[in-house]
PAKOLTOR-436607 format. One record per residue (C-alpha): residue in one letter; x, y, z. Coordinates in nm, 2 decimals. Each point is the difference from the previous one (the first is absolute). Example, Ala and Ser with C-alpha at 12.3 -4.5 7.8 and 13.67 -1.06 7.14 Angstrom:
BEGIN
drenkol resn=A; px=1.23; py=-0.45; pz=0.78
drenkol resn=S; px=0.14; py=0.34; pz=-0.07
% end
This chain:
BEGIN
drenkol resn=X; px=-1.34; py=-1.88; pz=1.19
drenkol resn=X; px=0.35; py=0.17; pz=-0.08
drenkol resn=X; px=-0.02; py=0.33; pz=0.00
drenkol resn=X; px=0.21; py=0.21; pz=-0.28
drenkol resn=X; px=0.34; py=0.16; pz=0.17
drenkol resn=X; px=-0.01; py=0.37; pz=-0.11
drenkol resn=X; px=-0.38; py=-0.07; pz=0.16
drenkol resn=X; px=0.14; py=-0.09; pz=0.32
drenkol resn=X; px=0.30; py=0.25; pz=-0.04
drenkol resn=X; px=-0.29; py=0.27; pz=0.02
drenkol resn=X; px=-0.16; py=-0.15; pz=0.27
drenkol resn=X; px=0.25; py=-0.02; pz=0.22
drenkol resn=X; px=0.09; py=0.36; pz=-0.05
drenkol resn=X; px=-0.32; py=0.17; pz=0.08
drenkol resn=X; px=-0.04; py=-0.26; pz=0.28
drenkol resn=X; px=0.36; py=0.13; pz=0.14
drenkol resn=X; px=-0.12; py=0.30; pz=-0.07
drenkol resn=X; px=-0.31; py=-0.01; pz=0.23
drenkol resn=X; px=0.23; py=-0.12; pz=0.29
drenkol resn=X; px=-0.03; py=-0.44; pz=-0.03
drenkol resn=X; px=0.20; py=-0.22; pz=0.05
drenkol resn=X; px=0.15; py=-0.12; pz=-0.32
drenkol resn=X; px=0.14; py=-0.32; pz=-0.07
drenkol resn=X; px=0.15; py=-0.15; pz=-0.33
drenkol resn=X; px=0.24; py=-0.27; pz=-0.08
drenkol resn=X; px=-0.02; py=-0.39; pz=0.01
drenkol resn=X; px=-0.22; py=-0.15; pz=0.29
drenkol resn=X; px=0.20; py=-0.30; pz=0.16
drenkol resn=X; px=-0.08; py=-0.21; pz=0.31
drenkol resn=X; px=0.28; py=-0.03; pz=0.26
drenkol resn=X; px=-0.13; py=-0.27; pz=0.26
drenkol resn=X; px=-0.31; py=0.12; pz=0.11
drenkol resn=X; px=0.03; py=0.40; pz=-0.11
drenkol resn=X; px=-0.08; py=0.12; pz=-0.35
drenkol resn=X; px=0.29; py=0.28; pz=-0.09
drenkol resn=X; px=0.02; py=0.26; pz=-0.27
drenkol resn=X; px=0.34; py=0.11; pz=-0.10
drenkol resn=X; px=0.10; py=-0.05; pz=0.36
drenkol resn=X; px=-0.32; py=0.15; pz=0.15
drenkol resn=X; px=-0.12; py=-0.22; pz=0.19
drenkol resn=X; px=-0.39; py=0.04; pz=-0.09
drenkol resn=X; px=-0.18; py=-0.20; pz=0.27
drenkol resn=X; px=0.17; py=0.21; pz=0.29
drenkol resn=X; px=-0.14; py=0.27; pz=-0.20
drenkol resn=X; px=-0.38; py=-0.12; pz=-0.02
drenkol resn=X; px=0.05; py=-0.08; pz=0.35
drenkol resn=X; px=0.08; py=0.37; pz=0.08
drenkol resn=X; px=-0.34; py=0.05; pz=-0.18
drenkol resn=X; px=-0.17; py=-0.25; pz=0.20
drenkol resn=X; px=-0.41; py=0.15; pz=0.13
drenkol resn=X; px=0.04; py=0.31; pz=-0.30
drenkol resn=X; px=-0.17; py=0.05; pz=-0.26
drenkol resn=X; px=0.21; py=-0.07; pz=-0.34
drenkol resn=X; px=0.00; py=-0.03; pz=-0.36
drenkol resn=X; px=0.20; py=-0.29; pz=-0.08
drenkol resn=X; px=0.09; py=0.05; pz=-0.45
drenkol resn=X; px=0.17; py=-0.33; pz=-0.10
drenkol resn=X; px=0.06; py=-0.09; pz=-0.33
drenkol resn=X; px=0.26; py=-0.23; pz=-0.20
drenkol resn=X; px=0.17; py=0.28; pz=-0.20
drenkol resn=X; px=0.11; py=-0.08; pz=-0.38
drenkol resn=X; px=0.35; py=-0.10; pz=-0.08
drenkol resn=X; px=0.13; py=0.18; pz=-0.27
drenkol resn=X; px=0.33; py=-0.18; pz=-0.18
drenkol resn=X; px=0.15; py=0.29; pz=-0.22
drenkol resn=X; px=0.00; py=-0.21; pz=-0.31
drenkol resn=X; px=-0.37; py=-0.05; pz=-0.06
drenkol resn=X; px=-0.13; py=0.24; pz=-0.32
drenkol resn=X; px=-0.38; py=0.11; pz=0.10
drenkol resn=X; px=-0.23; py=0.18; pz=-0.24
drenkol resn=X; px=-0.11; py=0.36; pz=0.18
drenkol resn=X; px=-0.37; py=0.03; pz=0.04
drenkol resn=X; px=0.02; py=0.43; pz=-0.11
drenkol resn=X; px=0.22; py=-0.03; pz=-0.30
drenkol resn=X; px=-0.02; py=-0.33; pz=-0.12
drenkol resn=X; px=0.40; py=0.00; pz=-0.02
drenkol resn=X; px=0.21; py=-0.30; pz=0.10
drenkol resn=X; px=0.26; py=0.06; pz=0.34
drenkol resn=X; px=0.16; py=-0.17; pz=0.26
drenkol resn=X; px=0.08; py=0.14; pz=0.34
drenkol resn=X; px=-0.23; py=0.12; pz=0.27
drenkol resn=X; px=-0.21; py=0.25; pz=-0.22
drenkol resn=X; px=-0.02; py=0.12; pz=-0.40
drenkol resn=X; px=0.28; py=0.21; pz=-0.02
drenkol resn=X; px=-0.21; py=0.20; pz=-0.31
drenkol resn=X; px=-0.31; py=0.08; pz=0.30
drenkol resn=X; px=0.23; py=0.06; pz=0.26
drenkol resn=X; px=0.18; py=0.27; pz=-0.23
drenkol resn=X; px=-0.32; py=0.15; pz=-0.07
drenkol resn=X; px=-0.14; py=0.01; pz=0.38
drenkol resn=X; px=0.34; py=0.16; pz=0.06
drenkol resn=X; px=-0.07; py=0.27; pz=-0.26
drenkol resn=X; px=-0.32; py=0.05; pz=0.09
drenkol resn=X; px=0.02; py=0.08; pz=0.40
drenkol resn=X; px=0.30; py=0.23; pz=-0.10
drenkol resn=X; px=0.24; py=-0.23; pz=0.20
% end
């Protein structure tokens, strides 16, 4: 399963938020140690070894700015991250 970007954008917030450890960016293997934008994540689940954890991984969507998507609210056609119509009209809406 891939989950959507502005999905895991969210997620990563509110888990940030709540004090996690965050990590985003291509995984790569480099011998035997698996590394995250230069964070090197097994010395980091070893630090975590005999805890308790929650351990969210997911393959997060890759979005190529030239893609057009239909929006799910409006029904209008868009490309980029989000509908630039509903995005306008969340704006309005919380006052920002």
């Amino acid at each position: 399963m891939t989950i959507d970007h502005k999905a895991a954008r969210k997620l990563s917030v509110e888990a940030n938020k709540a004090g996690a450890a965050v990590l985003g960016g291509q995984l790569v293997r480099e011998g035997n140690r698996y590394m995250i934008n230069k964070t090197d994540v097994t010395a980091l689940l070893e630090t975590l070894l005999g805890q308790n954890v929650l351990l969210f991984v997911d393959e997060v969507e890759q979005f190529s700015g030239n893609e057009t998507r239909t929006c799910i609210s409006c029904g209008d056609e868009y490309s980029g991250a989000e509908c630039p119509r509903c995005a306008r009209v969340r704006e309005r809406l919380r006052g920002t």
